[in-house]
N, C-alpha and C positions, 0 to 999 in steps of 0.2 A: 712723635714716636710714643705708642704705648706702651707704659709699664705695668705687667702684671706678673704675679705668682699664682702658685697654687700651693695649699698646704695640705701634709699630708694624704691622704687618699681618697679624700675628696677631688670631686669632679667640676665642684667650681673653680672660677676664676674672676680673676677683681684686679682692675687697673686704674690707672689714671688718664688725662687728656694729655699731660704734658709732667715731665719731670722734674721740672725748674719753674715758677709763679713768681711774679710779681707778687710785692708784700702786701697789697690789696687787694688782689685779683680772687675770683672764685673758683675754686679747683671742682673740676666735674671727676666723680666716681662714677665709673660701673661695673656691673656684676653680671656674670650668666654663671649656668650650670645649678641654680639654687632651687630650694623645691617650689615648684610652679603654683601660683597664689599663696606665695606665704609673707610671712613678714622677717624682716633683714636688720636686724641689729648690727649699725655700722659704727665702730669705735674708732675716734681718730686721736692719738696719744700726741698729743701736740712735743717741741722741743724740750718747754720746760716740763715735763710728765703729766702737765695735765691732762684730762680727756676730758673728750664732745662724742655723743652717743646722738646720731642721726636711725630715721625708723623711715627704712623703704619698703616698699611691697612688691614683689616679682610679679610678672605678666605667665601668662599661659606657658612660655618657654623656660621658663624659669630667670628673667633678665630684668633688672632693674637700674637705673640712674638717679644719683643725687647729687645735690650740691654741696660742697663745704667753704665758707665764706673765711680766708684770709685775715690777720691781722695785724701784720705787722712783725712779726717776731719771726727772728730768724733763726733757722735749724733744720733739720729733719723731722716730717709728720709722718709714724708709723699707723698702718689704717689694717684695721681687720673687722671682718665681715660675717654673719654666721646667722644660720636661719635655724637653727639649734642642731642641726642635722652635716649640714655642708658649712665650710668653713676656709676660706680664702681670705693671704693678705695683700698688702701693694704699699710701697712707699713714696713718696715725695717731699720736695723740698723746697725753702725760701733761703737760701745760706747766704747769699750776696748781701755784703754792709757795707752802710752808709755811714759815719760819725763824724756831724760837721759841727762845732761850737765857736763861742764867740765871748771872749770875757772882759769886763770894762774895766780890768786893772791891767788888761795887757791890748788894748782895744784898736792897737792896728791891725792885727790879723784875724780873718776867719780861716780857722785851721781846719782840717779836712786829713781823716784817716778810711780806707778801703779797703775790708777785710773778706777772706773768703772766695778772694778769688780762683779762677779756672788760669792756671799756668797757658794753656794753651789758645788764650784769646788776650785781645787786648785791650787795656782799661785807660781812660781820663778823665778829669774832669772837670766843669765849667762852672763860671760863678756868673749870677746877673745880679744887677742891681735890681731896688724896691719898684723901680719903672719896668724891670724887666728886661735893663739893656746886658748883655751880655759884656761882661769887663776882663775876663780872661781865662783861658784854657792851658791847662794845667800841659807836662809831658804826658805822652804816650807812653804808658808801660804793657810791656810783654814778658811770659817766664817768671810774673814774681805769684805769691799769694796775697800780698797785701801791700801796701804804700802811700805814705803822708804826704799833705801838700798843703797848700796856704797862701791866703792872697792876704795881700797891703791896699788898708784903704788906705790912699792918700788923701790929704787935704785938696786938692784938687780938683777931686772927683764933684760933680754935679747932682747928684744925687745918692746919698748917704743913710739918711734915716729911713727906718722903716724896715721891711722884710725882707732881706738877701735870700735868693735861691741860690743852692748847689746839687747838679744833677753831676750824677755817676754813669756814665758810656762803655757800654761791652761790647768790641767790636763794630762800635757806633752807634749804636741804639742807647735811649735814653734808658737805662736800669732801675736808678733809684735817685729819688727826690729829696732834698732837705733844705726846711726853712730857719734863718736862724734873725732874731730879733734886734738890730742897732738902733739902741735909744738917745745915746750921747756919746760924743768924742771929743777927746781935743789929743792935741799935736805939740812939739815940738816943733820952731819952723825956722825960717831964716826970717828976712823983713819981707817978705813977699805973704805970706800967710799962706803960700799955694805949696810950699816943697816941706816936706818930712825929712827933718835935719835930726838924726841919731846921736849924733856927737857935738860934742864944742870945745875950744881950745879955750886956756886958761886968759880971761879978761875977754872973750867975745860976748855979743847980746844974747841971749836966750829969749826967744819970740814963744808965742803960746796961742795958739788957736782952738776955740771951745764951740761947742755946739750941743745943741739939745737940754739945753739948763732950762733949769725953770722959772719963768719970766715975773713968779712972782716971790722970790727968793733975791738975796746978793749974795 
């Protein structure tokens, strides 16, 4: 669906390809109504207020297209347009978050927060290991704007070190990607070294399983 305005009594017009990008994606702009062979100072005010000044030049119709390359940062891009004469604006956005972290003083969980969502679609999301295997999908939420989750490495698990991915699903489509870094762990365990034992009763064994130390340390 295109999004476009017109400001004031000007006869331009300026929209976008799409009203929602991915937070890498390139957002295509275009303009008509501008004066024919001119040049088009395109200002895009990013979320955090900065601005990016793109320089197009109109065809014989007065119509021109540019690209604005995405980076990550999530919010609303206000874009306005002006060949000193004509003057048209258009918005777009990247709102949908991702925040997945992982910390080695609390290092069974990779915790996962999901902000910005559309009440009217549904979100979850999935964790893979550093191979890639997918190891578990979160609930399906509908109706909320945002919602926490978190997975348990256990000792168990066969592959551990390395790069965990967490994709975010909108109505089932992958959304948005995040990688988070497990360098070392260890566990509480029973005598098996395989189960995550939280608790212990007064005079039982406390087991301990470690991994990712440094081989040339004790």
């Amino acid at each position: 669906m295109f999004n476009f305005s017109v400001a004031g009594e000007s006869s331009a017009v300026l929209w976008s390809d799409k009203k929602d990008y991915f937070p890498d994606e390139t957002a295509r702009i275009f303009g008509y109504g501008f004066t024919p062979f001119s040049q088009v100072n395109v200002t895009v005010v990013r979320p955090d207020l900065n601005s990016d000044v793109i320089i197009a030049n109109t065809d014989e119709f007065g119509y021109f297209e540019c690209h604005y390359q995405l980076d990550g940062i999530h919010g609303i891009f206000n874009v306005t347009a002006t060949d000193g004469v004509n003057t048209a604006t258009t918005s777009f956005q990247n709102c949908l978050c991702l925040i997945v972290w992982w910390r080695s003083h609390c290092c069974w969980y990779i915790r996962v927060r999901a902000v910005a969502l559309k009440p009217w679609k549904s979100y979850y999301v999935k964790y893979f290991d550093p191979n890639g295997v997918e190891r578990r999908q979160s609930p399906t939420h509908s109706g909320v704007l945002w919602f926490k989750d978190n997975f348990t490495i256990v000792p168990s698990l066969p592959n551990i070190l390395g790069w965990w991915t967490v994709k975010l699903y909108e109505n089932g489509v992958a959304r948005r990607t995040k990688h988070v870094y497990v360098g070392k762990m260890v566990w509480t365990t029973d005598s098996t070294y395989n189960n995550l034992v939280t608790s212990f009763n007064q005079g039982e064994t406390i087991y301990f399983k470690v991994i990712g130390l440094n081989p040339n340390r004790y």
